[in-house]
N, C-alpha and C positions, 0 to 999 in steps of 0.2 A: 846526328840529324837535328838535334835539340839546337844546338850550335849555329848550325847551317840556317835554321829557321830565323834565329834571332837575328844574326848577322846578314841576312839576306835584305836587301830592300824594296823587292816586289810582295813581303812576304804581308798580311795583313797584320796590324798592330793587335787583334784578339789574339792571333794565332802567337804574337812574339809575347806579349804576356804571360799566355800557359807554358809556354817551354821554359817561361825567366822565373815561372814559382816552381818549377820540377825543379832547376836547375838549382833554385838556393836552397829548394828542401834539401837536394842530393848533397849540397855545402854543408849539412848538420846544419840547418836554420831551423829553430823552431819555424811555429806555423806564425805566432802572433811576430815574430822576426823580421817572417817571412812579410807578412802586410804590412807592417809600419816599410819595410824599406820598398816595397813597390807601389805605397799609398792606396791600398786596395783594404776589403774587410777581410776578418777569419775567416767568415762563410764564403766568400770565394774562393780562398787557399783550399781548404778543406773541399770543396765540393770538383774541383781539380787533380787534386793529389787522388781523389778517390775516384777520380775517371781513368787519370794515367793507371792506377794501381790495378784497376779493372783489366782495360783494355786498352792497355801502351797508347804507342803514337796516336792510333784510331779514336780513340778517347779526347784527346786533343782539337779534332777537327769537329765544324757543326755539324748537327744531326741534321737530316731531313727538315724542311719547315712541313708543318701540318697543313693540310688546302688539296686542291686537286691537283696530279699531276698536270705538267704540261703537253698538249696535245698536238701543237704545231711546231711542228719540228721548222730547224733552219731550211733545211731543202723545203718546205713547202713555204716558206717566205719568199727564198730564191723564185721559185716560181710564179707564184703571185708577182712579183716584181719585174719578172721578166714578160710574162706574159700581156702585164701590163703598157712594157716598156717596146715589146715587140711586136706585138698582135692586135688586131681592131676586130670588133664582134661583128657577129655575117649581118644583123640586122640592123647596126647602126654603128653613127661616126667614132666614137668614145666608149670603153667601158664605164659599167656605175655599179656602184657597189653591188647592186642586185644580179647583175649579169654576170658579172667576175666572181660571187658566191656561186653562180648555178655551174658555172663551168669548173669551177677547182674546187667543189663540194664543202665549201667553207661558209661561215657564218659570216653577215655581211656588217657586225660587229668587228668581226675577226681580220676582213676585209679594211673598214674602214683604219683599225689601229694599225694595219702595215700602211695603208698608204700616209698616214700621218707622220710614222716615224719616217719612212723616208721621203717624205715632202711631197709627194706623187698627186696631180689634181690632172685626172683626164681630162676633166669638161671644161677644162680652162684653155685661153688660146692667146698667144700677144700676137701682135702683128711688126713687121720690121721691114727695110727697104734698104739696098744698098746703092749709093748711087755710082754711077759709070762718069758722072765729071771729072776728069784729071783735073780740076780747078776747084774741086770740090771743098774740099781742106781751108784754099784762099780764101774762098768765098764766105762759110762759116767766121772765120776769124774778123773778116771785115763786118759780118751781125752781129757777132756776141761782142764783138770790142762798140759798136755804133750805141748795146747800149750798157755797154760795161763802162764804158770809159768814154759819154758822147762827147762833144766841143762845148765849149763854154755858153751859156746861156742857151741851151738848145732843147727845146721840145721834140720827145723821140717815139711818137704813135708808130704803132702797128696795124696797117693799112690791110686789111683782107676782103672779102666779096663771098656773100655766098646767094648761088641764082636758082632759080626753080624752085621755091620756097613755094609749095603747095599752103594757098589762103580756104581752111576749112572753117563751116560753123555748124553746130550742130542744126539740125532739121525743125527743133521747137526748145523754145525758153527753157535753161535750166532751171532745176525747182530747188528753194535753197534747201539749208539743212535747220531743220526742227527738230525739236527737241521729241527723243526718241527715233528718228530718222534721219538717215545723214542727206548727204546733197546726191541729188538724181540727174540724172542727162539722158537725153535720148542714147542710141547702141550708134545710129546711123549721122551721118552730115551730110553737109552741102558743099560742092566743092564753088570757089568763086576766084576761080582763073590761078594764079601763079604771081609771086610778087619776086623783088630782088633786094638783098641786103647789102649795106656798104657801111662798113663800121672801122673805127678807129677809136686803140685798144692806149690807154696813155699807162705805158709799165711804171711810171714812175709813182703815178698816184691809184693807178685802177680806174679812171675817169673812161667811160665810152662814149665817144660819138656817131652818133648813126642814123642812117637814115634810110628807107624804104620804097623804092621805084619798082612801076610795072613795069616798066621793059630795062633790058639789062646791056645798054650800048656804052660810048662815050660819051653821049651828051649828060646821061644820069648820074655820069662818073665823075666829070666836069662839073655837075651840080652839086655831089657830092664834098668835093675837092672845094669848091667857093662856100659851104656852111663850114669846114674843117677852119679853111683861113678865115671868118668871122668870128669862129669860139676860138681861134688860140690868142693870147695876149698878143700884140701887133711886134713888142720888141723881143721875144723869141724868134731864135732860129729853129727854123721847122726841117726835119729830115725824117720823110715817109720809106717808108719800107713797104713795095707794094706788093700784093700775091700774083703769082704765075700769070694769071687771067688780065686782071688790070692791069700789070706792063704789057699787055698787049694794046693799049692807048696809047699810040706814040703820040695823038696829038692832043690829047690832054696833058700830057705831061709839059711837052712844051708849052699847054694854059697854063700849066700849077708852075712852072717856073719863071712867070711872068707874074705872079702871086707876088711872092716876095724875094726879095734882093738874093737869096742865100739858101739854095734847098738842093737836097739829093735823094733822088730815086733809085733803090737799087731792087734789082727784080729779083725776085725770092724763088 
């Protein structure tokens, strides 16, 4: 068995050391022999030899550590896990550690360290979309390549909209922040109608340009589109990438490609 230990290689290296000082004791090796060729102390030979001589093999292995036993057994991890993975509570969307402690009678310490080891965050959510364009694939490659790899001298904004931008202010002056007191605001506001955004996103440098109309038609977009070709340098080629919304301006587009010599609109 002593043998089989050492020669084993799942075996742990504590465990192959006590069988390699039995085994040179049982060689007639002195003890001090015994440590110089295993590069250990006497008082390890010694306190070994006199565990084997005790209590054989069993001597060999570690004892008990001292501390409490363990209380959660595997199966009650399995279930915490499952239950988590399979079950939603009657009174709401997500387990949380309070509610997964009251139903599996666990601490919600005990709770928290399973879902950590295994990575588990109920109250967490991604969102994802798959799309149904058989064209989908083309289309992707001809944006990431527009600005992975755009044409020579070419300014490449990212043209998007976003409308019903609720314009609020608060009801009375905010009051700053003084010393001992931070800054205060009214609870309530004033609503003052609805604005629309048109902004253009420059990847290359971070630069935005943008601008802000009340109503959200072509002509704001058109207006938008003639401040775009006033801030780009005149001898850049401009190729906008427009959001879903604004390719629906077919005849702005046809304005912005009377802009300049060399432009392309692709609808996103």
């Amino acid at each position: 068995m002593l043998q089989s230990w050492v020669r084993r290689r799942s075996s742990a290296q504590s465990l192959v050391l006590r069988s390699r000082i039995v085994l040179e004791s049982a060689d007639g090796h002195a003890i001090a022999e015994v440590a110089r060729r295993l590069g250990i102390t006497t008082d390890t030979v010694r306190a070994w030899r006199r565990r084997f001589l005790e209590r054989r093999l069993d001597g060999l292995c570690d004892e008990p550590r001292p501390g409490v036993p363990r209380k959660i057994t595997d199966a009650d991890v399995e279930r915490v896990v499952v239950k988590t993975l399979e079950e939603t509570p009657k009174d709401a969307t997500h387990w949380s550690t309070r509610s997964m402690a009251a139903a599996t009678g666990m601490s919600q310490s005990a709770i928290s360290r399973i879902w950590r080891a295994f990575a588990l965050q109920p109250h967490r959510a991604e969102t994802f979309k798959l799309s149904k364009d058989p064209l989908f694939i083309d289309k992707v490659r001809g944006v990431v390549g527009l600005y992975l790899d755009s044409p020579e001298r070419a300014l490449v904004p990212c043209v998007d909209e976003k409308s019903q931008i609720q314009a609020l202010d608060r009801s009375q002056p905010v009051l700053p922040m003084m010393p001992g007191v931070p800054e205060r605001r009214s609870h309530d506001y004033v609503r003052a109608g609805t604005t629309t955004l048109f902004a253009a996103l420059d990847t290359a440098t971070g630069k935005v340009i943008g601008s802000l109309h009340r109503r959200h038609r072509a002509v704001e977009f058109k207006k938008f589109l003639a401040k775009l070709d006033r801030e780009v340098p005149a001898r850049l080629l401009t190729l906008v990438w427009v959001g879903a919304e604004s390719s629906g301006f077919v005849d702005v587009q046809w304005l912005w490609l009377n802009f300049r010599e060399a432009c392309t609109l692709s609808d996103g």
